[in-house]
VEXDONU-570658 format. One record per atom (N, C-alpha, C): residue number from 1; residue in three letters; x, y, z. Coordinates in steps of 0.001 Angstrom, whole numbers, plus 500000, padded with zeros to 6 digits. Layout:
 zase kolmar     px     py     pz
  NUM    ALA      X      Y      Z
...
***
This chain:
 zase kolmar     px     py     pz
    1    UNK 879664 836324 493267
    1    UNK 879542 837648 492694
    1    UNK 880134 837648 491298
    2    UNK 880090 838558 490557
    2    UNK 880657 838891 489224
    2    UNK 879429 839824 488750
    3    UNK 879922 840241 487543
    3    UNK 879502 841157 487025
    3    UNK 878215 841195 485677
    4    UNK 877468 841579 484875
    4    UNK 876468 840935 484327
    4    UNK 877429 840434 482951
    5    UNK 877044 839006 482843
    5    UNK 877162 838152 481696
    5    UNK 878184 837559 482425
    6    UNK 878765 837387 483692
    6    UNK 880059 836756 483869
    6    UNK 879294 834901 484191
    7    UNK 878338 834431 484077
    7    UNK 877766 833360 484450
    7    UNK 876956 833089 485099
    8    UNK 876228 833671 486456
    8    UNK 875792 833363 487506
    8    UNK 874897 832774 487400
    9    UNK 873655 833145 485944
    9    UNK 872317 832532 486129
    9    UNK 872284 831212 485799
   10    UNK 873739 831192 484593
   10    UNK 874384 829680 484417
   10    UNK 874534 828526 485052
   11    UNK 875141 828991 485893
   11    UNK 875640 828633 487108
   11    UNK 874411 827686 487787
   12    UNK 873512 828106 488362
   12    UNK 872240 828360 488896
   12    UNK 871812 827099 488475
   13    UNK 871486 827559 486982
   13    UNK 870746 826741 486119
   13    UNK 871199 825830 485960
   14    UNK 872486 824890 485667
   14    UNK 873030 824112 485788
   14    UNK 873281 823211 487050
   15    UNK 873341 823967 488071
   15    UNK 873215 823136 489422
   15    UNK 871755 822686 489532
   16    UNK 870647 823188 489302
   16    UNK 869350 822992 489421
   16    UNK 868716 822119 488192
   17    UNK 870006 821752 487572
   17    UNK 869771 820990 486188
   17    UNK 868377 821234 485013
   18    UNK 868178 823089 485403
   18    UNK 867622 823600 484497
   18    UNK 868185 823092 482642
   19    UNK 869521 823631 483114
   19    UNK 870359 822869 481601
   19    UNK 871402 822127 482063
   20    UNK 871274 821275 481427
   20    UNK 872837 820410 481580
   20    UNK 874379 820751 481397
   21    UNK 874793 820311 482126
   21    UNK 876465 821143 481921
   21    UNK 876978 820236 480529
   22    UNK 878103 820701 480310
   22    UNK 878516 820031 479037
   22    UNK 879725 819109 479801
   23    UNK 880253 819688 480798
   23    UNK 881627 818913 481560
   23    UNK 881312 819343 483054
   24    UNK 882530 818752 483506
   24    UNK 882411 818983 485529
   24    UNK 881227 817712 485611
   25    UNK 881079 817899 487121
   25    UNK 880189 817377 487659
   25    UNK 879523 817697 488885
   26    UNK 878198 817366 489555
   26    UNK 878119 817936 490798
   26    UNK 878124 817648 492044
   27    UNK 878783 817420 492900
   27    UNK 879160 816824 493992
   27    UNK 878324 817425 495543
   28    UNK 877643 816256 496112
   28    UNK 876358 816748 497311
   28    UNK 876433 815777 497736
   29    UNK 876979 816362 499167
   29    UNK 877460 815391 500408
   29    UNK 878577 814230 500210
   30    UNK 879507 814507 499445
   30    UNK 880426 813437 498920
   30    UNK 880221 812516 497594
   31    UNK 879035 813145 497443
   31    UNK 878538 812367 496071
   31    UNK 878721 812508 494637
   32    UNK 878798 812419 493939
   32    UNK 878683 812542 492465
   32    UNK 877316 812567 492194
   33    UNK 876364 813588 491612
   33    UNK 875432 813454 491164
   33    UNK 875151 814044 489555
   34    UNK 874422 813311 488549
   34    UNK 873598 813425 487432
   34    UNK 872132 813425 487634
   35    UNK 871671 814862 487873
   35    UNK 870452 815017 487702
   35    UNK 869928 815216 485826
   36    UNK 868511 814391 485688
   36    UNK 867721 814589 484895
   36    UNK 867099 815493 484483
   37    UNK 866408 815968 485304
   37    UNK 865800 816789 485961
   37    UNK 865696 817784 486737
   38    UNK 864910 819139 486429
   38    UNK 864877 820146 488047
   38    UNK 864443 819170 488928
   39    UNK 863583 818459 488879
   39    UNK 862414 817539 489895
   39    UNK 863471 816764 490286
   40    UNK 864796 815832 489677
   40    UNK 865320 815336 490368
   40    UNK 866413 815793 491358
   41    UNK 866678 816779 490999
   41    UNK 867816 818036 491901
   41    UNK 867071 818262 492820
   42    UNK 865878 818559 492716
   42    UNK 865163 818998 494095
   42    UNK 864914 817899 494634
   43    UNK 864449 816633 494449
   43    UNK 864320 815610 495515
   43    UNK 865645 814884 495970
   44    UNK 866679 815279 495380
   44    UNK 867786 815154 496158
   44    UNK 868332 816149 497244
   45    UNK 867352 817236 497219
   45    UNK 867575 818712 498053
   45    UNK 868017 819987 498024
   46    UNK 868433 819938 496478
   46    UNK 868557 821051 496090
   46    UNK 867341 822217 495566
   47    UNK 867555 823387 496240
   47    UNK 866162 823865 496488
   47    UNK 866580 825254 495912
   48    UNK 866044 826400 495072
   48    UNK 866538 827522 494911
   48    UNK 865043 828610 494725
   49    UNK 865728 830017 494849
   49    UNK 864797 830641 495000
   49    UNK 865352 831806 493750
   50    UNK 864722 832070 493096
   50    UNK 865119 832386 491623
   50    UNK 864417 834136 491977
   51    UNK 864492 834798 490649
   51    UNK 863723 836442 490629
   51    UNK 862609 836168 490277
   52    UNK 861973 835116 489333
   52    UNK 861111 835075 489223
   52    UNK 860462 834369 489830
   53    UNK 860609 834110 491010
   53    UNK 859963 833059 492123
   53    UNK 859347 831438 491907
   54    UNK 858490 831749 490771
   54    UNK 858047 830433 490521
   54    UNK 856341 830404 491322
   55    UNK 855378 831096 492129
   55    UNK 854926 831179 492802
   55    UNK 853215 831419 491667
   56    UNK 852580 830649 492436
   56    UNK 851203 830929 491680
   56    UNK 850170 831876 492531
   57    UNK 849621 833178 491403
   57    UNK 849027 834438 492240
   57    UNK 848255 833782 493079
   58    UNK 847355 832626 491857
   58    UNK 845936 832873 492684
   58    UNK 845590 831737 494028
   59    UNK 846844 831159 494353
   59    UNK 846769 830485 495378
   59    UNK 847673 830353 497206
   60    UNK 846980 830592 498030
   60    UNK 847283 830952 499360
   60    UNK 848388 830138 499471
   61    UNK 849080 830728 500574
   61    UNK 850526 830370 501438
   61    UNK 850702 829136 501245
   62    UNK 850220 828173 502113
   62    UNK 850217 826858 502191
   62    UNK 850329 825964 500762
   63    UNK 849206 826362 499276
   63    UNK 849253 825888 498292
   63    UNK 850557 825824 497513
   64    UNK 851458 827117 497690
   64    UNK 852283 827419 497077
   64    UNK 853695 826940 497085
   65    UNK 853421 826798 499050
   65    UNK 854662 825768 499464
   65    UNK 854886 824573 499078
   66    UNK 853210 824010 498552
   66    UNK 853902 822694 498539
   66    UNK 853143 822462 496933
   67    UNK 853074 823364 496225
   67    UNK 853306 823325 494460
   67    UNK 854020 822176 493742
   68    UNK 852807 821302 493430
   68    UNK 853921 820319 492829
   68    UNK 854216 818930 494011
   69    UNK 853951 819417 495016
   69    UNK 854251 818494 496120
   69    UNK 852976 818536 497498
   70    UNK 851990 817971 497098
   70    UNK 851121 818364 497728
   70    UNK 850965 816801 498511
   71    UNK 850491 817165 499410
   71    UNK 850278 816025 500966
   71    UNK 848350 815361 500323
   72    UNK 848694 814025 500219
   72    UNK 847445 813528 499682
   72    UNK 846566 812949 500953
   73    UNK 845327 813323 501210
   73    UNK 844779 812575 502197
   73    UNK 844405 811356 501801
   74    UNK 843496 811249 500674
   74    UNK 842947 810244 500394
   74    UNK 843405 809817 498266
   75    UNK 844769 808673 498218
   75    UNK 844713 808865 496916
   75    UNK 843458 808401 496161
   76    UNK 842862 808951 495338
   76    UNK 841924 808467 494400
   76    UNK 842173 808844 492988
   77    UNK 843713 809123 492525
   77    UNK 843930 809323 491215
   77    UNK 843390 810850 491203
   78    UNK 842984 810842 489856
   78    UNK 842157 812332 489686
   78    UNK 841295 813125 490720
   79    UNK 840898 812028 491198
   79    UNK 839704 812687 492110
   79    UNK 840094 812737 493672
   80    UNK 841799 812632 494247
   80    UNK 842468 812844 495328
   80    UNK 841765 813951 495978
   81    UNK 841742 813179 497378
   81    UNK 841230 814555 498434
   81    UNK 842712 815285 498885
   82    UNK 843147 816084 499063
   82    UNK 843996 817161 499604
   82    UNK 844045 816745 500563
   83    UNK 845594 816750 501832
   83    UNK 845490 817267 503217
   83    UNK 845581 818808 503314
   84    UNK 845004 819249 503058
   84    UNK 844950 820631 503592
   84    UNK 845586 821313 505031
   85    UNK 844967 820324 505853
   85    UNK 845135 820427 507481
   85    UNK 846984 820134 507455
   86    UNK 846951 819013 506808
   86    UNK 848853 818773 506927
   86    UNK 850002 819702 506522
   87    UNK 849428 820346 505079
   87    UNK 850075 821013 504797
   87    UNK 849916 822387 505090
   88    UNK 848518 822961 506151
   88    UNK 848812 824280 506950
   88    UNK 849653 824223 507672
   89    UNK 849993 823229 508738
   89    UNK 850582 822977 509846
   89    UNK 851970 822821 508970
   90    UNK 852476 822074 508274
   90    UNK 853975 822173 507776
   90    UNK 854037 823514 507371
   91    UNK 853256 824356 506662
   91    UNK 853637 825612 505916
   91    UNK 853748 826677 507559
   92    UNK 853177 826112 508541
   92    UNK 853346 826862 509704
   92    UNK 854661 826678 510390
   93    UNK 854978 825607 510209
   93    UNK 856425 825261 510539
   93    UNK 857606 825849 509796
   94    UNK 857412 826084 508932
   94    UNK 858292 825958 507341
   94    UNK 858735 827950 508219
   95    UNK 857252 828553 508262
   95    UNK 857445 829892 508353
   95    UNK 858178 830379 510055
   96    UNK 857999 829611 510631
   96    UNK 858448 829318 512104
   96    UNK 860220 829492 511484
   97    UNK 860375 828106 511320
   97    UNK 862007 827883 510745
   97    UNK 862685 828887 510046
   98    UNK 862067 829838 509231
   98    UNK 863250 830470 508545
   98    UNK 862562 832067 508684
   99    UNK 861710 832379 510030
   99    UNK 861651 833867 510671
   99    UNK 860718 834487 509689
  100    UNK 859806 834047 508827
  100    UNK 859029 834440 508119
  100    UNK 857817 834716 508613
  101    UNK 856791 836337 508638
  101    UNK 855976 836105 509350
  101    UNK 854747 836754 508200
  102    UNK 853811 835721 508075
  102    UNK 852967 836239 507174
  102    UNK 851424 836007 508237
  103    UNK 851032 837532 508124
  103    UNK 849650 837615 509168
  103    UNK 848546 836662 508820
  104    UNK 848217 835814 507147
  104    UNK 847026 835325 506768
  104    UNK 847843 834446 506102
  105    UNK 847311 833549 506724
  105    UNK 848006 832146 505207
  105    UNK 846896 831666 504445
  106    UNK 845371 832199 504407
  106    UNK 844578 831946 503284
  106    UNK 844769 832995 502508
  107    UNK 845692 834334 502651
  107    UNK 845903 835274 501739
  107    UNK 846322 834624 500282
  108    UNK 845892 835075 499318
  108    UNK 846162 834778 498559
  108    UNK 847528 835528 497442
  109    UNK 848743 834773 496771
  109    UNK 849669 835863 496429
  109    UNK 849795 836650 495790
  110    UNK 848335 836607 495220
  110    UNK 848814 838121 494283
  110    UNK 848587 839446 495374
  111    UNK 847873 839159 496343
  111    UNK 847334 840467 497380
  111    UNK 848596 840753 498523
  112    UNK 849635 839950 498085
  112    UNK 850861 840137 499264
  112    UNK 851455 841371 498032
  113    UNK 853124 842018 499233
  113    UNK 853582 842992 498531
  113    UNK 854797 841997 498168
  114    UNK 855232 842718 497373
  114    UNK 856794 842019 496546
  114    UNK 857891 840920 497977
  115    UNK 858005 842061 498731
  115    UNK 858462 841120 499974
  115    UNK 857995 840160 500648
  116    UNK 856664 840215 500430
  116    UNK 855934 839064 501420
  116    UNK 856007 837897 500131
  117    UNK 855768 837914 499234
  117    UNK 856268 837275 497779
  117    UNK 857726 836104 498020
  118    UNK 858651 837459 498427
  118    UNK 859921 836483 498369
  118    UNK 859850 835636 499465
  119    UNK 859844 836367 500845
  119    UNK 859325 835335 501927
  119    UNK 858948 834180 501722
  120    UNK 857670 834028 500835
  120    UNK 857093 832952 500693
  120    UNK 858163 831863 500115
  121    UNK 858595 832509 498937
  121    UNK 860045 831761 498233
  121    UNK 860233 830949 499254
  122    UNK 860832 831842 499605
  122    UNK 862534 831256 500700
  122    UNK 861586 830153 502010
  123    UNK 860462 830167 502604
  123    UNK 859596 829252 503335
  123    UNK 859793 828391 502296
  124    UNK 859263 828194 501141
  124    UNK 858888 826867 500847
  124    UNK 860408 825970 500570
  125    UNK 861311 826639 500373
  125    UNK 862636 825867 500797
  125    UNK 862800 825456 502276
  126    UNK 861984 825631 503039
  126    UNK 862603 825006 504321
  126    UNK 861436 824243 504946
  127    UNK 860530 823869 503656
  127    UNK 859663 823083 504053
  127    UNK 859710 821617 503484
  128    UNK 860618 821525 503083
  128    UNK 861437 820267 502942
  128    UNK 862747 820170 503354
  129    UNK 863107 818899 502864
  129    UNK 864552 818856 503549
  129    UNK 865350 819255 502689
  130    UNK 865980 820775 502994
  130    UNK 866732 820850 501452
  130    UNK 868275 820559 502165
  131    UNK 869071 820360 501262
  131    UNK 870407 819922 502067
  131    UNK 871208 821566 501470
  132    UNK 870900 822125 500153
  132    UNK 871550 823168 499967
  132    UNK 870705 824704 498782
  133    UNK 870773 825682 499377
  133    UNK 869295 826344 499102
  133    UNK 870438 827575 498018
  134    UNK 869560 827764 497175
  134    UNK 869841 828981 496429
  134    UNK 869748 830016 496023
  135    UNK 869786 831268 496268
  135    UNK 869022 832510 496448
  135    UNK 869597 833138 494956
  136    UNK 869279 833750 494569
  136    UNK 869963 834283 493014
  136    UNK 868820 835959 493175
  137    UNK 869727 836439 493790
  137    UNK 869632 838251 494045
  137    UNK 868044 838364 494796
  138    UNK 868140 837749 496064
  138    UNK 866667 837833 496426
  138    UNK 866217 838911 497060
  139    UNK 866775 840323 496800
  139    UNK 866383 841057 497318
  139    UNK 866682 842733 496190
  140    UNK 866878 842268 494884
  140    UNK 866945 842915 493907
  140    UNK 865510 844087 493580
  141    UNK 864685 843244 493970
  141    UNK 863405 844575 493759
  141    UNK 862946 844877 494959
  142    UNK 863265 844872 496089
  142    UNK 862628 845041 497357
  142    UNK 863351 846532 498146
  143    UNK 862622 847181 498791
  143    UNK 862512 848728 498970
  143    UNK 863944 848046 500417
  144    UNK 864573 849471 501210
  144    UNK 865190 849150 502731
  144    UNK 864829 848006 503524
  145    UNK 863306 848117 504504
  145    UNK 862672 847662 505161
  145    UNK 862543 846316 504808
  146    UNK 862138 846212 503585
  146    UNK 861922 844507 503182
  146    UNK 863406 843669 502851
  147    UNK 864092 844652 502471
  147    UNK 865406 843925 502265
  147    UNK 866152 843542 503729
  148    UNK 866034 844299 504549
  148    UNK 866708 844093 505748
  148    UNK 865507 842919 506757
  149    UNK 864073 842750 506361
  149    UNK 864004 841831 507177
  149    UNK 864317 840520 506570
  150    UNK 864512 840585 505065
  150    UNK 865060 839335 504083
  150    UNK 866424 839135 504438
  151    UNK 866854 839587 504610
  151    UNK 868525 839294 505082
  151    UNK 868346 838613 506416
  152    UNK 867613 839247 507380
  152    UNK 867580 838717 508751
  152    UNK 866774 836806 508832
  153    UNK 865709 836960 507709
  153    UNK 865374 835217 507103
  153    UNK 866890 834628 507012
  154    UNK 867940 835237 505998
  154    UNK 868909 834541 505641
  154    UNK 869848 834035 506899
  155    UNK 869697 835348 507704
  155    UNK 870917 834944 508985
  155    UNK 869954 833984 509721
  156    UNK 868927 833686 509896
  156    UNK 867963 832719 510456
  156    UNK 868659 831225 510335
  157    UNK 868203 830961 508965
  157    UNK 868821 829675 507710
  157    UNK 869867 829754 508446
  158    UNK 870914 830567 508293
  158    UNK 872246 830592 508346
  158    UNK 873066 829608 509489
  159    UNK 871931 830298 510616
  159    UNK 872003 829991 512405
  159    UNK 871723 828705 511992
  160    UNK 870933 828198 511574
  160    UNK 870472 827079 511918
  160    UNK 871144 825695 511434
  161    UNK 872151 826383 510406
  161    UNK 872921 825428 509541
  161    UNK 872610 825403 508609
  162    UNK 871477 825871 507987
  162    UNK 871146 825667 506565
  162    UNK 872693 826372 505627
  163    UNK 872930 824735 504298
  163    UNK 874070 825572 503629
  163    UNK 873269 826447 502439
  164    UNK 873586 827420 502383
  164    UNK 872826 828557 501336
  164    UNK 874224 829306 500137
  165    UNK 873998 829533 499287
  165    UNK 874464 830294 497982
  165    UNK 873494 831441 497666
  166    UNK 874555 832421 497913
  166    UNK 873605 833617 497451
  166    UNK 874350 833952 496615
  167    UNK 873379 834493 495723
  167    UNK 874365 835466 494259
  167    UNK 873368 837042 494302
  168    UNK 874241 837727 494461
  168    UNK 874209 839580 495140
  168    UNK 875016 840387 494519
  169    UNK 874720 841497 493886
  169    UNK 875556 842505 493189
  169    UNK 876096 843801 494525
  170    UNK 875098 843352 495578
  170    UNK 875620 844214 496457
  170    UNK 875962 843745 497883
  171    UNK 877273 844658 497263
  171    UNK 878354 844063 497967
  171    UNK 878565 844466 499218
  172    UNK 878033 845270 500296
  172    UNK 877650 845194 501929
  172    UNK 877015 844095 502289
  173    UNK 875365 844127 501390
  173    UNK 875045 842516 501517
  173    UNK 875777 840898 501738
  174    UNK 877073 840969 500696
  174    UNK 877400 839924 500975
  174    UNK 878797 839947 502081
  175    UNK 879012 840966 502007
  175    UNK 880020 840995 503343
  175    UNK 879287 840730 504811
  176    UNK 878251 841038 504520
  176    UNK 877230 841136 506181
  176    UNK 876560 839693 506298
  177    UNK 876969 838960 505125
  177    UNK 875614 837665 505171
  177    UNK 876600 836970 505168
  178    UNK 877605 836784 504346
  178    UNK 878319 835188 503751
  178    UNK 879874 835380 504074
  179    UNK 880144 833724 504538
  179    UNK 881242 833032 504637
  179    UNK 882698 833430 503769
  180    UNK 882155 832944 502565
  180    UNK 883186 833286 501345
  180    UNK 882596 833194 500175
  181    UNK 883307 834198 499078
  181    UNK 883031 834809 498097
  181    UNK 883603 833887 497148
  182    UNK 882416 834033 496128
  182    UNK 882930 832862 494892
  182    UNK 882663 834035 493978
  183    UNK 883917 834216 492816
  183    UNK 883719 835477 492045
  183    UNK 884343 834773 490128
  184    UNK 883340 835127 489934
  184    UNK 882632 834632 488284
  184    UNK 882716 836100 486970
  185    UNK 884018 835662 486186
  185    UNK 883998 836632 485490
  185    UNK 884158 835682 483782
  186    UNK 883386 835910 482811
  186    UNK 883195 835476 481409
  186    UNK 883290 833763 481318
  187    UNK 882277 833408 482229
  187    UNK 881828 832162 482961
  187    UNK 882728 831002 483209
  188    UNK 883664 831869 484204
  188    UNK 884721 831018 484504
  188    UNK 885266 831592 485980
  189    UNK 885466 830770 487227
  189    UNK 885628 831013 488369
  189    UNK 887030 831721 488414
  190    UNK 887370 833058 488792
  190    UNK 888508 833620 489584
  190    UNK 888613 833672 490261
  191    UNK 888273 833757 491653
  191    UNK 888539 833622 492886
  191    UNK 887833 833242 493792
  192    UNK 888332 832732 494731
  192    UNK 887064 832336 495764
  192    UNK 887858 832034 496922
  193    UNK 887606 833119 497957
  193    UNK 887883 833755 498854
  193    UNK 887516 833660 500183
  194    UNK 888051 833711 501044
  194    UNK 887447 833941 502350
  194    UNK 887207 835231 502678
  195    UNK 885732 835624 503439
  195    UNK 885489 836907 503342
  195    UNK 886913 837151 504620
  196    UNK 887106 836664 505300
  196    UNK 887793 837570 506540
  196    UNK 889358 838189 505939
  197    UNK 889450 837439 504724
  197    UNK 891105 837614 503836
  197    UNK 890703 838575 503116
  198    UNK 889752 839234 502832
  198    UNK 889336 840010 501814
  198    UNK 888821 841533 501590
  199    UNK 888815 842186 501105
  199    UNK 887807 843371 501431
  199    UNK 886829 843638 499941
  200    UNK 886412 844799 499830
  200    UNK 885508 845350 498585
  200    UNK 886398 845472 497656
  201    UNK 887318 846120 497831
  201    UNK 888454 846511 496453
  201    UNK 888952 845438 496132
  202    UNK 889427 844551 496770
  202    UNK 890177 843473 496027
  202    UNK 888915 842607 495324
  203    UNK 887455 842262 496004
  203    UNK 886706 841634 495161
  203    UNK 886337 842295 493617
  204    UNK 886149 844015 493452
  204    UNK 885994 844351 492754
  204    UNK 886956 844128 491739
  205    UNK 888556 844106 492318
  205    UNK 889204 843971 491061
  205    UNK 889298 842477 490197
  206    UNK 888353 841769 491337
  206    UNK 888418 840206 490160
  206    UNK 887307 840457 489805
  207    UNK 885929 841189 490021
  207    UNK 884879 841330 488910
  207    UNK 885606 841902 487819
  208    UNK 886192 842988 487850
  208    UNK 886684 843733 486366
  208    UNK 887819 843406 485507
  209    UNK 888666 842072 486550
  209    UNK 889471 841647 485631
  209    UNK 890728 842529 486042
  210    UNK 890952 843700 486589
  210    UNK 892227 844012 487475
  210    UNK 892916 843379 487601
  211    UNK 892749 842412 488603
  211    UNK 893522 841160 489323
  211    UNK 892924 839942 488417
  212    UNK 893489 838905 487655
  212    UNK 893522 837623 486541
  212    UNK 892998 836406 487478
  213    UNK 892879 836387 488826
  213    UNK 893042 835290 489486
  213    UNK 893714 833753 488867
  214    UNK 895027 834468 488543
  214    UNK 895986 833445 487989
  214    UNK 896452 832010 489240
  215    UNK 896082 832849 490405
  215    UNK 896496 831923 491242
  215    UNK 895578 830974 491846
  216    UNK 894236 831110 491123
  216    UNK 892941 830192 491222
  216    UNK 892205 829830 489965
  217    UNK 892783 828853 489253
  217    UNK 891992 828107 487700
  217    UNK 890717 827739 488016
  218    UNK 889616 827630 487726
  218    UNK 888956 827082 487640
  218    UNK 887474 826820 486749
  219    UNK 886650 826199 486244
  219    UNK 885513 826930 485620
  219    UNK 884301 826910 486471
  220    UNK 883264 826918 485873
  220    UNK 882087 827062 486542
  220    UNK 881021 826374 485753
***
């Protein structure tokens, strides 16, 4: 959490090696890693689901999941036949795994509503092996109804072990979804918390700088 300009999309972007950090490093599964690349962050498993989704209108469920990563039946270079059949059946799985229920998977996405949109997001992260998934406010334009069955995707993931990072300005949301609170003020970490040690007021006062989190250095 934090407040706008305190880092988060930074943050994001840097783990997903959108941009490169200038210092630190990033550590996955005991590792030290230098990604090149978004492409190489993600084939190491880092998987995120951004506001602007990333999602192409004019192509159905299945295409979208695997964007960029498509199941080849037959390679012939340019002239590759598609598995089609492989990648319905994984995109059927994918939507199985993380409680997503979309009535048509030849629908195409521009004819879904904003929620069935993010859905799709958050499926095509669990249609690989992601080891750690990233949500960055995935439920910022979505009405009651769609937000609460998007949360219930998250407690899905959650159950299942998937490790997830959400970044949420609202703050019931993240008391009802997440573990512990990582709180980001003028792109530098103050606190990071266990939700059960914690409540709303004390997080608010390390968004605004109230409380210095002198007793937690760190950057981001």
């Amino acid at each position: 959490m934090g407040d706008n300009g305190a880092g988060k999309p930074t943050f994001v972007r840097q783990i997903t090696e959108v941009e490169q950090p200038t210092r630190g490093e990033i550590v996955l599964d005991g590792n030290a890693h230098t990604f090149n690349s978004p492409i190489a962050a993600r084939e190491a498993g880092i998987e995120a689901v951004l506001q602007t989704l990333g999602l192409a209108d004019d192509l159905d469920v299945p295409s979208n999941l695997f964007l960029g990563r498509e199941k080849i039946r037959f390679n012939l270079g340019p002239f590759s036949i598609l598995d089609r059949r492989g990648m319905r059946e994984a995109a059927m799985a994918a939507l199985v795994k993380t409680g997503v229920k979309i009535p048509n998977l030849s629908n195409s996405i521009r004819n879904m509503s904003v929620g069935q949109r993010q859905c799709v997001a958050i499926a095509q992260t669990a249609a690989f092996k992601s080891k750690l998934v990233i949500m960055d406010e995935p439920t910022a334009a979505l009405g009651v109804q769609e937000t609460a069955k998007l949360e219930n995707i998250i407690r899905t993931l959650k159950a299942a072990g998937e490790p997830l990072i959400l970044i949420s300005h609202n703050m019931r949301q993240v008391f009802d979804l997440v573990d512990r609170i990582v709180i980001f003020r003028h792109g530098r970490i103050v606190a990071n918390l266990a939700k059960a040690d914690t409540d709303g007021q004390d997080v608010v006062s390390y968004i605004t700088g109230a409380k210095t989190g002198a007793e937690f250095e760190g950057t981001a």
